[in-house]
N, C-alpha and C positions, 0 to 999 in steps of 0.2 A: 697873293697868298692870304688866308682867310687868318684871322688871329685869333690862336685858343684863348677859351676863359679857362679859369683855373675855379675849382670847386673850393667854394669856401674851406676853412679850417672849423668850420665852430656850425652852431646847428643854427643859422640865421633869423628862423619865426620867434627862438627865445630871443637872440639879439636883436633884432627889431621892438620885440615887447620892453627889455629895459634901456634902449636908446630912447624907446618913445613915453616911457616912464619916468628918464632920468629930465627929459624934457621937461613934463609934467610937473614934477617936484622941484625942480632944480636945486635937488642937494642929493649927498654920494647916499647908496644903500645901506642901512645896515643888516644884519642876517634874520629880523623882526622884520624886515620890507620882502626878502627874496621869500623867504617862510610863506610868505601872505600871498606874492604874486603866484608862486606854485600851488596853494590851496586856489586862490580863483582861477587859475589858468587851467587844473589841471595835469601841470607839469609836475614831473618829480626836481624835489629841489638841488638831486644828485646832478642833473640835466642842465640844471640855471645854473651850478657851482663850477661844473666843466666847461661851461660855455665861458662864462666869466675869465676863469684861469687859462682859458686857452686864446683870449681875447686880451689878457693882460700878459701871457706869455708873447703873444707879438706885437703889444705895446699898444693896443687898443684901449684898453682899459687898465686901472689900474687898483691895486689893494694898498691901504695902509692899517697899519694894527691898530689896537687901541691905545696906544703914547702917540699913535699920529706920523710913526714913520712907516714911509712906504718899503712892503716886502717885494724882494725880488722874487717871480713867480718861474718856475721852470717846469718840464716835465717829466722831470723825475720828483718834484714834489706833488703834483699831478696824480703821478702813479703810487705813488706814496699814499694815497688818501682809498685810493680804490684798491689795494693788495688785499684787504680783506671782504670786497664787495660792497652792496648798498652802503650808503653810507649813514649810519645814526644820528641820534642828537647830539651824543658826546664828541662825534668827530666836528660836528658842524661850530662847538665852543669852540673848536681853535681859531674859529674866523669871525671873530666879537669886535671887528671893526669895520672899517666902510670900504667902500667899491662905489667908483666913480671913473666916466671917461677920462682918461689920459689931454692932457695938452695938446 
């Protein structure tokens, strides 16, 4: 019996880009670093921020706010961010702290 693979959950070229970014730096993101990777990449930062959260909704990665404790990510805070479409600058201040691989 042949064994399926299962399609990622997240869009992988961005995950690839900040696994091998968070290598490079070796310290967590803040949203001044993701800003920057999607003006050089190209990517929208709406793109990096879904990836991210859907990468820390299955414990890949992880968010901690700015006091330093870690938010629990789900996805209906997910959907919560995208209910009114693209997402702006003002939406992206809620996330003024870092993102970094999980243990």
């Amino acid at each position: 019996m042949q064994e399926q693979q299962l399609e990622p959950l997240w869009d992988e070229g961005i995950s690839s880009l900040l696994y091998g970014e968070y290598e490079r730096l070796q310290r967590p993101f803040t949203m001044q670093d993701l800003r920057g990777y999607a003006n050089e990449h190209a990517v929208r930062i709406g793109d990096i921020l879904e990836t991210l959260f859907l990468m820390g909704i299955y414990g890949a990665w992880k968010y901690t706010n700015e006091n330093g404790e870690e938010q629990k990510l789900d996805e209906d805070a997910l959907n919560a961010i995208y209910a009114k479409g693209r997402l702006e600058d003002a939406d992206l201040e809620a996330f003024s702290g870092l993102w970094e691989p999980a243990e």
